[in-house]
N, C-alpha and C positions, 0 to 999 in steps of 0.2 A: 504494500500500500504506500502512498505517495504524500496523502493525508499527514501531516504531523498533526494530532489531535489536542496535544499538549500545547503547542501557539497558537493552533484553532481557539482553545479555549480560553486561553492569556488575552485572546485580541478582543473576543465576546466581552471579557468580564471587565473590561476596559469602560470607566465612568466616561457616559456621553452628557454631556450639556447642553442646552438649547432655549436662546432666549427668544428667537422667533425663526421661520422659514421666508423666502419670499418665493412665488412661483411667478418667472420670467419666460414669455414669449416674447423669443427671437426670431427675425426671417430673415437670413443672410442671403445676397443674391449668389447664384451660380455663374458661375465663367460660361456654361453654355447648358444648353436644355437633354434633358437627356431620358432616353425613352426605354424600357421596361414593359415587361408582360403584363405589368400591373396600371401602366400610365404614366403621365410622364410630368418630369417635375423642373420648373425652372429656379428654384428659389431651396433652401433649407429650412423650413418650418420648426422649432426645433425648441419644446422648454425647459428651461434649467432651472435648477435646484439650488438654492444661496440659503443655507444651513449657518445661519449667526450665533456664536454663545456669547452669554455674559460676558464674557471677558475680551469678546471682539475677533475673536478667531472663527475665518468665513470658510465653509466648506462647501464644492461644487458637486453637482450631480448634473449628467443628462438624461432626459427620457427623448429616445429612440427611436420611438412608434412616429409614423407619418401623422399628417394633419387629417387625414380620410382613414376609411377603416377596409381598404383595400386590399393591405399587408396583412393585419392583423385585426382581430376584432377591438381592441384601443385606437383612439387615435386622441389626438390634443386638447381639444374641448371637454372629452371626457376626463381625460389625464384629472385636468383642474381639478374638476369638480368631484372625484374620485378623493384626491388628497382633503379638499373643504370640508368634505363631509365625514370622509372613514380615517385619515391619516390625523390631521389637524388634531384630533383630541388624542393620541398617544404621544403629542408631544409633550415632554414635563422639562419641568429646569434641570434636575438631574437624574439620571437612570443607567443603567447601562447597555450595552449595545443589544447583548442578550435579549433585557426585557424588552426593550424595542420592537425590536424583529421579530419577537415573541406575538405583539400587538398584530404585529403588519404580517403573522402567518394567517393570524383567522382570514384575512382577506384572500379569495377562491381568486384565482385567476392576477389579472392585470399583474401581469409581471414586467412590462414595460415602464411602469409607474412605480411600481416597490423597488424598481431596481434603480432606478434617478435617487430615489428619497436614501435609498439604502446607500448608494454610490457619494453624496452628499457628506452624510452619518459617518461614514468610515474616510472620507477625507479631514473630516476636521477631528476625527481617533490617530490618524496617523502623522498629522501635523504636533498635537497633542505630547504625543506617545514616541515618537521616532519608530516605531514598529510600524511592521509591514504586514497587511492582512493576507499577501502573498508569502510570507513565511510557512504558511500554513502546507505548500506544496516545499518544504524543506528534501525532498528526495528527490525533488528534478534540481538538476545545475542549469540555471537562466541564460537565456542568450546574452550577451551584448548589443546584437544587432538582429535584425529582424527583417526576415526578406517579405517583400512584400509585391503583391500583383495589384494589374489593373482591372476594372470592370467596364466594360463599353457597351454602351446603351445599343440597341437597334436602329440601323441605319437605312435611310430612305433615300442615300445615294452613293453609289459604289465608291467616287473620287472619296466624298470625305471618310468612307470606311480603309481605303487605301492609305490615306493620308495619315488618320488614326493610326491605323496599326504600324505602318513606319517612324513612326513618332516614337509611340510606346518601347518597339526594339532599340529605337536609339538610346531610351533614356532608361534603359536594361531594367525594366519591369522583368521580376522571378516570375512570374505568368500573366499570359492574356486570357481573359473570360472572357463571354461577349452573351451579353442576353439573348433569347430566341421565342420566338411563341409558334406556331401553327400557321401564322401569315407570314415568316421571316423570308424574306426571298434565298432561295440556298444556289442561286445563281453569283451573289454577290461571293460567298464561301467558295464555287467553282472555282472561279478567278483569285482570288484570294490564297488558295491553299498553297501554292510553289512558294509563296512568301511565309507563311504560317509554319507551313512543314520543314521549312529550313531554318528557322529561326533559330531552335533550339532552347524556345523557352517553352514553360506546363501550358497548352489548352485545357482548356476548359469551356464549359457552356453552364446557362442559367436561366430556365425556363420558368420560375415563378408560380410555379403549379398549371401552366396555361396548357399543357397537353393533358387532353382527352383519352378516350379507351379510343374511339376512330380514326386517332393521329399517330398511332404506331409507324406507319409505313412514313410519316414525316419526320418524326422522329429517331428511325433507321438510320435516313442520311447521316445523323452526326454519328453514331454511335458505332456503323461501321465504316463511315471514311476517317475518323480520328482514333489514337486510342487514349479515348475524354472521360474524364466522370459530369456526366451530368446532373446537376444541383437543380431539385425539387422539379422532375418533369413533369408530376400527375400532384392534384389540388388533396391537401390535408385529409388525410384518412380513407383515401382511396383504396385501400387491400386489395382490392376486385383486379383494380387497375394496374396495383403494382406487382401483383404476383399474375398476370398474367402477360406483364411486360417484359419478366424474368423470363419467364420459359420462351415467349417468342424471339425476344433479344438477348441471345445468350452472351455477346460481350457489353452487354449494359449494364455498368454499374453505376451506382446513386450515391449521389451527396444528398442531404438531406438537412432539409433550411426549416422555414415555417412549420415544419412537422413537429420537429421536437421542443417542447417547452418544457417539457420536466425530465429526470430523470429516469422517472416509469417509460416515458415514449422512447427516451434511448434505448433501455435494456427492450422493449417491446418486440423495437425493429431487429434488434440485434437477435434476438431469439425467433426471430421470423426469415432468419438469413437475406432480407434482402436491405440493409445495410452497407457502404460500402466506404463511406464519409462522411464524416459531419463537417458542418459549418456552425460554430459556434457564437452565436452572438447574445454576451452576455445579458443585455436588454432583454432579448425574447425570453432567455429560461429564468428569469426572475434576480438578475446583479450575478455578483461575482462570488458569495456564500454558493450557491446555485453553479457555476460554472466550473469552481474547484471542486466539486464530486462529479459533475460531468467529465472533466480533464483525468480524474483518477480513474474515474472505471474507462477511459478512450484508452488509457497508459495501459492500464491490466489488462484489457483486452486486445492490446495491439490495433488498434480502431485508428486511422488516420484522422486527425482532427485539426484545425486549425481557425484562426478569429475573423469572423465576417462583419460586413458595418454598413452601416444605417444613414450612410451619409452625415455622420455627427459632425459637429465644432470639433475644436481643438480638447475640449471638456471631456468629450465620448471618446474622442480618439487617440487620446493619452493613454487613459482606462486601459482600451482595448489593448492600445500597444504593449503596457506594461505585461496583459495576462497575457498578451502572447508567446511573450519572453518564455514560457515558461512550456511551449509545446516546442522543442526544439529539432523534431523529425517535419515538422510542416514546411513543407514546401515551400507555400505564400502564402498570404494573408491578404483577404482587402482592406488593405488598411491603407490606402496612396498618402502620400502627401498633401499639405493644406493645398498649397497651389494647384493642385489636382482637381478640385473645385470652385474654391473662393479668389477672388482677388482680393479680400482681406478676410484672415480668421479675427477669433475674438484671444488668441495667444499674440506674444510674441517673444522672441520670434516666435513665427510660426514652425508647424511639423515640418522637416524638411527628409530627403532622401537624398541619395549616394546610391548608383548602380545597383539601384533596386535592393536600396537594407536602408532601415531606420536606425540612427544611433539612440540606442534606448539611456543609455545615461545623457544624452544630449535632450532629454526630454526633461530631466532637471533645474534646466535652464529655462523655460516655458513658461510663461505667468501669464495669467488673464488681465485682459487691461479692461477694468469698469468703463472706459470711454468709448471702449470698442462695442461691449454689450449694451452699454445708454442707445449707442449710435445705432441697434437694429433693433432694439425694445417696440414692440406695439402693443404689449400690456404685461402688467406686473399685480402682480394681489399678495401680502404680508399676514402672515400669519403668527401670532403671540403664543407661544409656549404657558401651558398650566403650570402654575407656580404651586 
């Protein structure tokens, strides 16, 4: 086991304080628009968690979930009003982390939202503290650097899929993804593959749950012109679909994205053999308590696993990078660079890359500038701590 339970338990029993929360909606604009099985988004919608204590020490959290409930059944309006009502009253001046999360298990579901509040709580325990709630995976040795890939939206003209993908090679992305759905043209892929297949970097593809039981034969092309794992072909809970996509596509194997939110759906799939990857994105399975028992049983199982992302700020994509540190057989990660999105994050500097790796101690160096979150704010509500 990978778990050390002993600083698991040292980081719990850790006094949290809290004189008030605020919850921030931010919309940072995108460098460019970008298209998905799911729809397409020009802007980061995106609200954060500013965890104040008495004593003036501010901790961040992000939630994750898009603005619409396309991804997921949360999305940001609900976020709010989820914390207003259910979270807001387990906050107290002093408690410990424990009891906390204790509070915030009775709540069924919204793990995109316990996992911002939770991500918040445990920045200003480690500020606190100098301990690490990543301590807790003491059996894995952490990277230094973190390789990471791109994800490329669906393109609706071959030049700038061309232009794209030369791009990416140059600036030695560890892998190209490339979204797909049932209408993708695989004509652009034709043309495309002598560049692709000599690259020498991990393909991949990301369907979003967009293929059907009648899109087998569409979704052939990738799985016997590449050799890809394909991330979430068929829509959440499909069995029907996905054990009959096994036997027809015998070199098809699955990353699995939106499927998994707890633990139980990992061991699920895994005991259903059709398993093949995860994509981990600490948001979906409820923060990063949630993630380190995911990462242990990936590890004891030899399960390929690796950090996916939501399009977050500098806030979510620190998080992420740090737990990545800690899967050191992953390939890549989406976890690109700020510039990869924003022409201005809400860090700085901002996240940067080097031939496709992140310097994870260069992430120390990172701070949030309040001028920069003022500057996208389109609504904030404060929340008071029970004394």
């Amino acid at each position: 086991m990978s778990i050390d339970t002993s600083a698991l338990n040292t980081f719990l029993q850790q006094k949290l304080t809290c004189s008030s929360i605020s919850l921030i909606r931010v919309d940072i604009p995108q460098k460019e628009t970008f298209k998905s099985g799911i729809g397409i988004r020009k802007s980061r919608e995106a609200l954060l968690i500013e965890w104040i204590t008495p004593d003036g020490v501010k901790g961040y959290g992000e939630c994750s979930c898009r603005p619409d409930p396309f991804y997921s059944d949360e999305f940001t309006d609900s976020s709010i009003q989820l914390i207003k009502k259910f979270v807001a009253p387990l906050l107290k001046v002093e408690q410990t982390l424990a009891q906390f999360m204790e509070g915030m298990g009775k709540i069924r579901g919204w793990h995109f939202t316990k996992a911002a509040v939770e991500a918040a709580a445990i920045n200003v325990i480690e500020q606190q503290s100098g301990l690490s709630v990543l301590d807790a995976l003491s059996g894995i040795k952490p990277l230094s650097e973190v390789p990471v890939g791109i994800s490329m939206g669906i393109f609706s003209e071959f030049e700038k899929m061309r232009q794209k993908v030369a791009h990416s090679i140059e600036e030695e992305y560890s892998r190209l993804k490339f979204k797909i759905s049932p209408e993708t043209d695989i004509g652009f892929f034709d043309q495309i593959n002598p560049i692709l297949l000599s690259s020498g970097r991990v393909i991949s593809f990301d369907a979003n749950g967009s293929f059907g039981i009648n899109d087998l034969d569409k979704l052939a092309y990738f799985v016997n012109t590449y050799d890809a794992v394909i991330e979430q072909p068929f829509s959440p809970g499909r069995y029907d679909v996905l054990l009959k996509a096994k036997k027809e596509l015998p070199k098809l194997r699955i990353c699995f994205d939106e499927e998994i939110k707890t633990i139980g759906d990992l061991i699920k799939l895994h005991h259903l053999g059709v398993l093949d990857e995860v994509n981990l994105k600490p948001g979906r399975v409820g923060g990063v308590l949630n993630s380190i028992e995911i990462i242990d049983y990936c590890e004891q199982h030899n399960i390929p696993c690796w950090i996916g992302g939501m399009f977050e700020t500098g806030i979510g994509r620190t998080l992420n990078l740090r737990i990545a540190s800690y899967l050191p057989n992953a390939r890549a990660h989406d976890l690109s660079p700020s510039n990869r999105y924003f022409e201005e994050d809400i860090l700085a500097p901002d996240i940067r890359m080097n031939k496709g790796l992140v310097d994870i101690e260069g992430l120390s160096e990172c701070r949030i500038v309040p001028a920069s979150i003022d500057k996208f704010t389109i609504e904030r509500h404060t929340i008071n701590a029970a004394s």
